[in-house]
C-alpha positions in Angstrom: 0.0 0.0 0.0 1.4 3.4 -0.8 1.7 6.2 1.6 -0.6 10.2 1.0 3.0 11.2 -0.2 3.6 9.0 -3.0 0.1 8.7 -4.2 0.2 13.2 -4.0 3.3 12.6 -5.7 1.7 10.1 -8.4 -0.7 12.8 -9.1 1.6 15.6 -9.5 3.9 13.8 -12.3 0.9 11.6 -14.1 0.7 14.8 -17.0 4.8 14.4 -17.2 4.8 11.1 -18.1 1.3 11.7 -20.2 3.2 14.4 -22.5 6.1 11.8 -23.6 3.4 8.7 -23.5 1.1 10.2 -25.7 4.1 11.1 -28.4 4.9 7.0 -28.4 7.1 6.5 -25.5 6.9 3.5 -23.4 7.5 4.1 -19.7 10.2 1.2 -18.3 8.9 1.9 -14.8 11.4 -1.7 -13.4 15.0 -2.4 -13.1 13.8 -5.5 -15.0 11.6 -3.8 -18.2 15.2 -2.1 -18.1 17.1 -4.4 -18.6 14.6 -6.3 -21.2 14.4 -3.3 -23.4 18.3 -2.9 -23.3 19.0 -6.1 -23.4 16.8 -7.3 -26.2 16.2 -4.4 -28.4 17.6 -4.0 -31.6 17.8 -1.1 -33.6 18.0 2.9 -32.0 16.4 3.6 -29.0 15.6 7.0 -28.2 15.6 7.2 -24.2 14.4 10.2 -22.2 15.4 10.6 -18.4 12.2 12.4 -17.8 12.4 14.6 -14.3 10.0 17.3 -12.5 12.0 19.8 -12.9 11.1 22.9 -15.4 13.7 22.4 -17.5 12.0 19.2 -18.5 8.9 20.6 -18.9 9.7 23.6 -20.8 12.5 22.1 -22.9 13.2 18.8 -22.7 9.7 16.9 -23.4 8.8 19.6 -25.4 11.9 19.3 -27.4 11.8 15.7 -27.8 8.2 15.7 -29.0 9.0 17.7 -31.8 12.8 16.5 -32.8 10.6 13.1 -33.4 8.6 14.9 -35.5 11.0 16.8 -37.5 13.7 14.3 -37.6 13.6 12.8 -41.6 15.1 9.1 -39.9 12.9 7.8 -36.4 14.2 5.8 -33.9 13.1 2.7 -33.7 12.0 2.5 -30.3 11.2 5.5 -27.6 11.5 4.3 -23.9 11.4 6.9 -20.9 12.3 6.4 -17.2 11.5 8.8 -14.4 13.9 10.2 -12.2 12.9 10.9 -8.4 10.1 8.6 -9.3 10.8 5.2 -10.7 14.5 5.4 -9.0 14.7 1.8 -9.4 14.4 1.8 -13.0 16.3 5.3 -13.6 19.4 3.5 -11.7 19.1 0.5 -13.9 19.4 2.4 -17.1 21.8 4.7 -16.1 24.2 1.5 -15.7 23.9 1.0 -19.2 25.9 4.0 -19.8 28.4 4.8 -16.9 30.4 6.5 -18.8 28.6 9.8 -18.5 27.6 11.4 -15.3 24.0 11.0 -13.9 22.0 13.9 -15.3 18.1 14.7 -15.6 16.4 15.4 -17.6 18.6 14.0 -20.6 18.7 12.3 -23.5 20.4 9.2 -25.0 20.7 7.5 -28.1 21.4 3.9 -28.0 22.4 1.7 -30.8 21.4 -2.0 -30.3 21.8 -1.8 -26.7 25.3 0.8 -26.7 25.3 4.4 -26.2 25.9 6.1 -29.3 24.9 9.8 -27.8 23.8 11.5 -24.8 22.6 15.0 -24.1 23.1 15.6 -20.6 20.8 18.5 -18.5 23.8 21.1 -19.2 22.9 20.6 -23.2 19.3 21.3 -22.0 18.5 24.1 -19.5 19.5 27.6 -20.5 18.9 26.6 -24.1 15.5 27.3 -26.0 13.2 24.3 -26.9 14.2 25.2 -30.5 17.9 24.7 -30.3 17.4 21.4 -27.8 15.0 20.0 -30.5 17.3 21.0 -33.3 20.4 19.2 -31.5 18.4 16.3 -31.2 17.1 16.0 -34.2 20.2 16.0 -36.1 21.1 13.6 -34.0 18.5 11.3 -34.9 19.1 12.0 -38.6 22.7 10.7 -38.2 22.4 7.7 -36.0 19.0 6.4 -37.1 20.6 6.7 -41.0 23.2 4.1 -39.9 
């Protein structure tokens, strides 16, 4: 049974993870959905840390939302985990590419399973949704080409 904080808290974040669900995302909410979709994934997979913070909200889901659309190649998957909220989870991915510092919101790019690129919250915040969704969408255009 969950406690009036985390079901408040439930509440509060259920339009964040709406704005990236209804654009095609799946939520991995599990260490172990994780590690399925990393593990047995093929192709690119577009991966959003989503987070509460404003910068996610006014840049990075925003962003993401229309690099998909604008973007001439698509990943072939969109997965999301939640930072703060499905900590579990977050963790679990974020070992799949220890290489870069734990950051949220961000973005990565994998490639059957590898990191291919990752923009971190410093490439986000301060930034306007244009340039973040621009940045990303070239992005796509490169590594979903391969």
């Amino acid at each position: 049974m969950s406690n009036a904080y985390e079901e408040y808290m439930q509440g509060i974040v259920k339009p964040m993870r709406e704005e990236l669900v209804n654009v095609g995302f799946t939520e991995l909410k599990t260490p172990d959905e994780v590690a399925n979709h990393m593990q047995e994934s093929k192709g690119t997979s577009l991966i959003v840390i989503n987070s509460i913070c404003g910068c996610a909200a006014g840049l990075a889901r925003p962003a993401v939302a229309a690099a998909i659309e604008k973007a001439e190649h698509k990943p072939d998957h969109l997965v999301t985990v939640f930072a703060g909220q499905d900590r579990e989870a977050t963790a679990q991915m974020r070992n799949f590419f220890e290489e870069v510092p734990p950051s949220s919101p961000s973005i990565a790019i994998c490639q059957d399973g590898n990191l291919a690129y990752f923009i971190p919250r410093e490439q986000i915040e301060g930034f306007a949704m244009e340039q973040v969704r621009d940045h990303l969408a070239g992005v796509l255009d490169q590594v979903c080409a391969k």
